[in-house]
N, C-alpha and C positions, 0 to 999 in steps of 0.2 A: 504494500500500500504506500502509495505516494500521495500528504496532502500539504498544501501550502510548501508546492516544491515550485523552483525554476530554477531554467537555465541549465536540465538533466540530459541524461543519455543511456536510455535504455537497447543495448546491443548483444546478438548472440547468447540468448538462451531458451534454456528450452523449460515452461510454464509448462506443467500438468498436475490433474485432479486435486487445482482446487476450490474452491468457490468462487472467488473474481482471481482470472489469473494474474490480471492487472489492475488496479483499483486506485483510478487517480480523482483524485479530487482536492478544488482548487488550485489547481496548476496554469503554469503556462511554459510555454517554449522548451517541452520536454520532446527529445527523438525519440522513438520506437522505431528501432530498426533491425531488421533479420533475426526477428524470434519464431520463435517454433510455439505457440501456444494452443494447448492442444489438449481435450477430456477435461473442462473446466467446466463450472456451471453458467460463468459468464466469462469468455475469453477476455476481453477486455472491456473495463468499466467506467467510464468520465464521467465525470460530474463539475460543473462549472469550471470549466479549461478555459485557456484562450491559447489560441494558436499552438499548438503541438502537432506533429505531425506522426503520424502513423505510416510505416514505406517497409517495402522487401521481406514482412511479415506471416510466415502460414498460420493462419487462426483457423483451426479444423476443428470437427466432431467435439464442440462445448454442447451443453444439452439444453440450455439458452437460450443464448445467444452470444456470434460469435464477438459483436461488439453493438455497443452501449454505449451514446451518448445522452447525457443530460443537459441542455444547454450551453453548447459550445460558441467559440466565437473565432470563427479564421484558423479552424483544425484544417489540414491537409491529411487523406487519405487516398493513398497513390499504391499502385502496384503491389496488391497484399493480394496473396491465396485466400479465398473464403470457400472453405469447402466442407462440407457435411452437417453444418451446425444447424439446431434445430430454425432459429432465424439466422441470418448472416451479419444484419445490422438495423439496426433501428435507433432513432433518435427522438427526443422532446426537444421543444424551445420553448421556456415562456415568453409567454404571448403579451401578457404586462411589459417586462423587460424591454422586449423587442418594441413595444410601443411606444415606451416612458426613450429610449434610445432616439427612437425614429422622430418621435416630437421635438424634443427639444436639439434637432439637428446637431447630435455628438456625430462624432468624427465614425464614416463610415465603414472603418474598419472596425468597429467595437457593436453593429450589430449581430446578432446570433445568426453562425451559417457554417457550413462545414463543403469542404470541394474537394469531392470526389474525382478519382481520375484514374483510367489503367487498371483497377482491381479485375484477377479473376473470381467471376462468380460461381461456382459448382461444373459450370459446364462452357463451352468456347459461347459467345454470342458476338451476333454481325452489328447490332444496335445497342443504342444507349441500355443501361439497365438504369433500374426504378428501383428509389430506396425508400420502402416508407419508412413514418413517422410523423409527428404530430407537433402539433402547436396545444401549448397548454395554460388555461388562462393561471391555475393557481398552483400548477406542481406537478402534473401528472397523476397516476393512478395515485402514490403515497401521499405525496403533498397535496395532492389536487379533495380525496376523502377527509383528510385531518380538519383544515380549511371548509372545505363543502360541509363539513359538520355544525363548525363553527356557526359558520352561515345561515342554516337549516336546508342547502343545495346539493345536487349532487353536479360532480363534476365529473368530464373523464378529457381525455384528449383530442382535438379536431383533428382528422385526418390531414397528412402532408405530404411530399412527396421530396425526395431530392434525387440528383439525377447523377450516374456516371455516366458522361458521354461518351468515353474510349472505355469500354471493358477490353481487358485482356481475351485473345483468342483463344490462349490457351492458359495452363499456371506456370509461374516462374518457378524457378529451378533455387528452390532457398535451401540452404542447412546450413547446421550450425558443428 
């Protein structure tokens, strides 16, 4: 677990069976590069990142998902093997966040988004691939019930979509 980390460098290992192989939260400007993460419950876990980058990683058969983001901000996700995990990848953004951001014209690299690129998905594809995930006004499933309680509401998350425009045709050739 990595929290209220920067300026890291996660390289060359090999993650299995364990609950989050990776579990960062509050970070920023951490590599993940050429791990083998692999039989986890959630291969890899963000929570409130900004800019880290995820590259040259196999995230296989997590029973999850193989990565997890929670509102990220100018994550890079480029050329990772995702292969057999029960989801591949999903994300939340708050949908406040992103608002209270986009109103008061902060600096556009600070709102919530993540660019995908080059990942292989399970199998070669010719076309962009489709990542869902969600926009969430108060937190997602955990945050989103505690809050929705509060409230007397229920809440869950608005379908979202993000895109990798270049999948991989095939997977890259990673070991560690």
């Amino acid at each position: 677990m990595l929290d209220f980390t920067f300026h890291s460098t996660i390289i060359i290992n090999k993650i299995t069976d364990c609950s989050e192989g990776l579990l960062l939260m509050f970070t920023g400007d951490i590599y993940i590069y050429g791990n083998i993460i692999t039989d986890n419950y959630y291969g890899i876990y963000c929570f409130a990142d900004f800019h880290n980058t995820i590259s040259l990683n196999n995230i296989s058969y997590n029973l999850n998902c193989g990565l997890s983001i929670f509102n990220a901000v100018n994550d890079e996700i480029t050329m990772n093997n995702f292969i057999g995990n029960k989801d591949n990848a999903y994300f939340i953004h708050l949908i406040l966040l992103y608002l209270y951001l986009k109103n008061f014209s902060v600096v556009e690299s600070l709102l919530p988004k993540i660019h995908w690129d080059g990942n292989y998905w399970d199998e070669p594809r010719l076309n962009q691939f489709i990542i869902l995930g969600g926009m969430s006004l108060f937190g997602g499933a955990y945050g989103g019930r505690i809050i929705g309680k509060l409230l007397n509401k229920e809440e869950g998350p608005i379908n979202w979509i993000n895109i990798d425009w270049h999948p991989a045709k095939e997977p890259y050739d990673i070991e560690i």
